[in-house]
C-alpha positions in Angstrom: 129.3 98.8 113.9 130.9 101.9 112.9 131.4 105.3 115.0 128.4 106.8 113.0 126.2 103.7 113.4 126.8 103.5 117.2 126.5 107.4 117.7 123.0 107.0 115.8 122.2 103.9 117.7 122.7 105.6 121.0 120.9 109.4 120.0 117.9 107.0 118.7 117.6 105.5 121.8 117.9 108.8 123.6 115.3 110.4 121.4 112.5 108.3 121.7 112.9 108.6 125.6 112.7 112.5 124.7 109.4 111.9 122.9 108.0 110.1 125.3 108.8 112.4 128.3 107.9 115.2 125.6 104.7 113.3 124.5 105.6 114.7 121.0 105.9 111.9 118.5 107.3 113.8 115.8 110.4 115.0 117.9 112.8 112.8 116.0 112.2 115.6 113.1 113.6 118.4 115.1 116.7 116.4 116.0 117.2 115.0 112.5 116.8 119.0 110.8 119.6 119.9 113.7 122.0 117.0 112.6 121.7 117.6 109.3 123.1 121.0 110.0 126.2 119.5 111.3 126.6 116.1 109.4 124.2 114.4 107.1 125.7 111.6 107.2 125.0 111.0 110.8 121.2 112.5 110.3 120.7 109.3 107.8 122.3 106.6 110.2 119.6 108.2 112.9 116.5 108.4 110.8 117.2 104.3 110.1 117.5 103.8 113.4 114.6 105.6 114.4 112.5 104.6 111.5 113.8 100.9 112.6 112.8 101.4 116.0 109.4 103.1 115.4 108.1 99.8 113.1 109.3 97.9 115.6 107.1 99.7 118.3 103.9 99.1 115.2 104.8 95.9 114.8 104.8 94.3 118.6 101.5 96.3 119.0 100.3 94.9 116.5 101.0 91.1 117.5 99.7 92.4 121.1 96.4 93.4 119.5 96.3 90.2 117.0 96.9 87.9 120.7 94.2 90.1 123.0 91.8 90.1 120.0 91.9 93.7 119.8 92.7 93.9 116.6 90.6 91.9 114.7 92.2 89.1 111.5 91.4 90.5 108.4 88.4 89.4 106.3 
């Protein structure tokens, strides 16, 4: 990975653990407008890893919801 990737990788992580503590799920935004004061470069590498991240999150609750028949098979 580059410097810019693992920088990203790291403030991603970092940032959800904000939101959740913040219980603001559109945190991400404020730290993305504040990098891409600075560099937007690195405001790009973050938003793919938090975008990543985030789908991620959908996509395990989803198969958790599929398995405990909470969510129901289309159709």
């Amino acid at each position: 990975m580059s410097m810019v990737e693992d920088l990203a990788e790291q403030l991603a992580e970092d940032t959800l653990k904000a939101m959740s503590d913040l219980e603001d799920d559109r945190f991400f935004m404020e730290v993305a407008a504040e990098l891409a004061a600075a560099s937007t470069t690195l405001e790009e590498a973050f938003l793919t890893a938090i975008r990543v991240r985030l789908a991620e999150r959908k996509a395990r609750a989803f198969i958790k919801g599929r398995v405990d028949g909470s969510i129901k098979p289309p159709g």
